[in-house]
N, C-alpha and C positions, 0 to 999 in steps of 0.2 A: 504494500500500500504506500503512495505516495504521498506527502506534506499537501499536496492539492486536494486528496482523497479524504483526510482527516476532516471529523466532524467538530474537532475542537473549537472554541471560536476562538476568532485573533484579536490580540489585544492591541489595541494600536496605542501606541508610546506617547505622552502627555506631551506636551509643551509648554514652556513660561517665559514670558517675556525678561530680556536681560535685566538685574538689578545689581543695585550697589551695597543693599545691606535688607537684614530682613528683619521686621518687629514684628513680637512678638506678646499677644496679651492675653493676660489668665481672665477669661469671662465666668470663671468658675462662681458656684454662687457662694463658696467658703473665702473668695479671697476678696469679696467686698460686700458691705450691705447694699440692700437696694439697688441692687443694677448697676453702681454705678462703673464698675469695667464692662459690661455691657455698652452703655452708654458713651463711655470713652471710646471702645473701638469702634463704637459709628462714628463718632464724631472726627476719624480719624481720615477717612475720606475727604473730609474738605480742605483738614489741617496741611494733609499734604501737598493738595494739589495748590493752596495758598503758598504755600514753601517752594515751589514749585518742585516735587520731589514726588510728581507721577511718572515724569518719562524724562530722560536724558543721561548723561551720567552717573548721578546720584540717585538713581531710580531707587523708591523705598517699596517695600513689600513688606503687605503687612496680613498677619494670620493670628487668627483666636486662637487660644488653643484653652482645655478644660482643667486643666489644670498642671501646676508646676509642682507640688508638693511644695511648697512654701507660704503657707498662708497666712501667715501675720503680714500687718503694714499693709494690705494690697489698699489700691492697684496694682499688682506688679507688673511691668514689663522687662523685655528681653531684645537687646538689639546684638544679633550677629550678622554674620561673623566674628564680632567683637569679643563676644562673651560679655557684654558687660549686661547685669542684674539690674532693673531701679525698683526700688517700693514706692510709697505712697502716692504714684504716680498722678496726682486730680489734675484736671484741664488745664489747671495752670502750668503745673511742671512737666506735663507732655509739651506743652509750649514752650520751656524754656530746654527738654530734649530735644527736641524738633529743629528750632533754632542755634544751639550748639551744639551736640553731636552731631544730629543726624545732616546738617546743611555745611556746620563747619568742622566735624572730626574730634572735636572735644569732649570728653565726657563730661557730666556735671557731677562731680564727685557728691556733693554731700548729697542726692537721691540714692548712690550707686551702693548695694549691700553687698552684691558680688561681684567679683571682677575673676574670668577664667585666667586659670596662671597664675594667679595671686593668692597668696595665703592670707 
């Protein structure tokens, strides 16, 4: 029997648009009351494309995910490749990640609780 013959189905291979770094936020409902990392990662669609950090070099990408096992302080986020960790992440301080890491390569240290590589 040939590969043509097979009833398997084919899986065809994903694609993603090139990015520059990828965020990453716990919507989980332990890692904040009331929604509000929910609420942050809508609101992050605008933040970015205001940054301009939908398309171009700095392209950001950004995915929920359900949880980090870290749940105190949240909001938390994650921007990698960096590895770097932030907590109490509220609207405000996704603004001032936004605008210095993720547009100028900065971390903002006093949000950051982990940093990968670092003890």
């Amino acid at each position: 029997m040939s590969d043509s013959d097979s009833s398997a189905p084919m899986v065809v291979k994903p694609k993603i648009g090139s990015y520059h770094r990828h965020l990453l936020v716990c919507t989980g409902p332990r890692c904040s009351a009331d929604g509000q990392s929910q609420a942050l990662f809508d609101s992050l669609g605008e933040k970015l494309k205001a940054a301009g950090l939908t398309t171009g070099e700095l392209r950001v990408k950004r995915s929920r995910v359900s949880c980090f096992a870290a749940c105190k302080g949240g909001p938390i986020a994650c921007v990698q490749p960096d590895g770097t960790w932030y907590y109490n992440v509220t609207p405000e301080n996704m603004d001032r990640i936004i605008d210095e890491h993720l547009c100028n390569g900065r971390r903002v240290d006093d949000l950051v609780f982990h940093q990968a590589g670092e003890e």
